[in-house]
N, C-alpha and C positions, 0 to 999 in steps of 0.2 A: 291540377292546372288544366287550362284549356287545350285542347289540340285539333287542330281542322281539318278535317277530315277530305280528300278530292272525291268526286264521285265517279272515278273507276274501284274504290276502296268501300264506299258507304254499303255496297251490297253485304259489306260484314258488320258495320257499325246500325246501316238501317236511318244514320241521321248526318250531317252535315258537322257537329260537333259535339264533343265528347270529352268528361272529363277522367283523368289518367293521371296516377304519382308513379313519381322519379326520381332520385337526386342527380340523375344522368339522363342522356338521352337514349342510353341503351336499357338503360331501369325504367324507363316510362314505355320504351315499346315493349319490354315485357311484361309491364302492365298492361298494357293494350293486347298484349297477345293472350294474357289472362282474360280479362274482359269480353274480347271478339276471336275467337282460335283462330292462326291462319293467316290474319291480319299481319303480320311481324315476319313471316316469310315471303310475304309479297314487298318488302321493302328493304330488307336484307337477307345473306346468300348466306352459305354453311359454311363461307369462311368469316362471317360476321364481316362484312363489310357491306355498305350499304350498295345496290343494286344501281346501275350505273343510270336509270332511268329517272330514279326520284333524286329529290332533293327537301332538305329539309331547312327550314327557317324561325330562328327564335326569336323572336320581338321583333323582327323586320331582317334580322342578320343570318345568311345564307352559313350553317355550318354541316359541317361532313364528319367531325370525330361524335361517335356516340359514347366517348368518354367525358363529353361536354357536360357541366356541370349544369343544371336547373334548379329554379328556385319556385317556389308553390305558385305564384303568380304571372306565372312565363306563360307567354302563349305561343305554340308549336304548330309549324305549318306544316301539312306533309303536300307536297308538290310532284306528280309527276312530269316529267321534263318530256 
């Protein structure tokens, strides 16, 4: 799936967007954190909850559980706030 990358982040990705699989949104950033090491600490905290700064968006829809279910064709925002 697509995910979009902000560019306080691209310093790890190097590009604006990036593709990444999931069947959650906590399986896609640890794909991302496979991908770009590092990248997945800067948007969630070591109590697995997402960092009070970003925000994330799936098709246009603001969600916060990274138990959130995706599908190969979602596109993922990452937003910091």
């Amino acid at each position: 799936m697509r995910v979009r990358i902000p560019t306080p982040l691209r310093s790890y990705t190097g590009r604006a967007e990036v593709e990444a699989e999931g069947a959650t949104l906590g399986a896609l950033l640890a794909d991302l954190d496979r991908l770009y090491p590092g990248l997945r600490f800067r948007v969630v905290d070591e109590q697995e909850r997402t960092r009070p700064h970003v925000r994330f968006f799936v098709n246009g829809e603001a969600v916060r559980d990274l138990g959130r279910p995706l599908a190969p064709d979602d596109v993922v925002f990452i937003v910091p706030a």
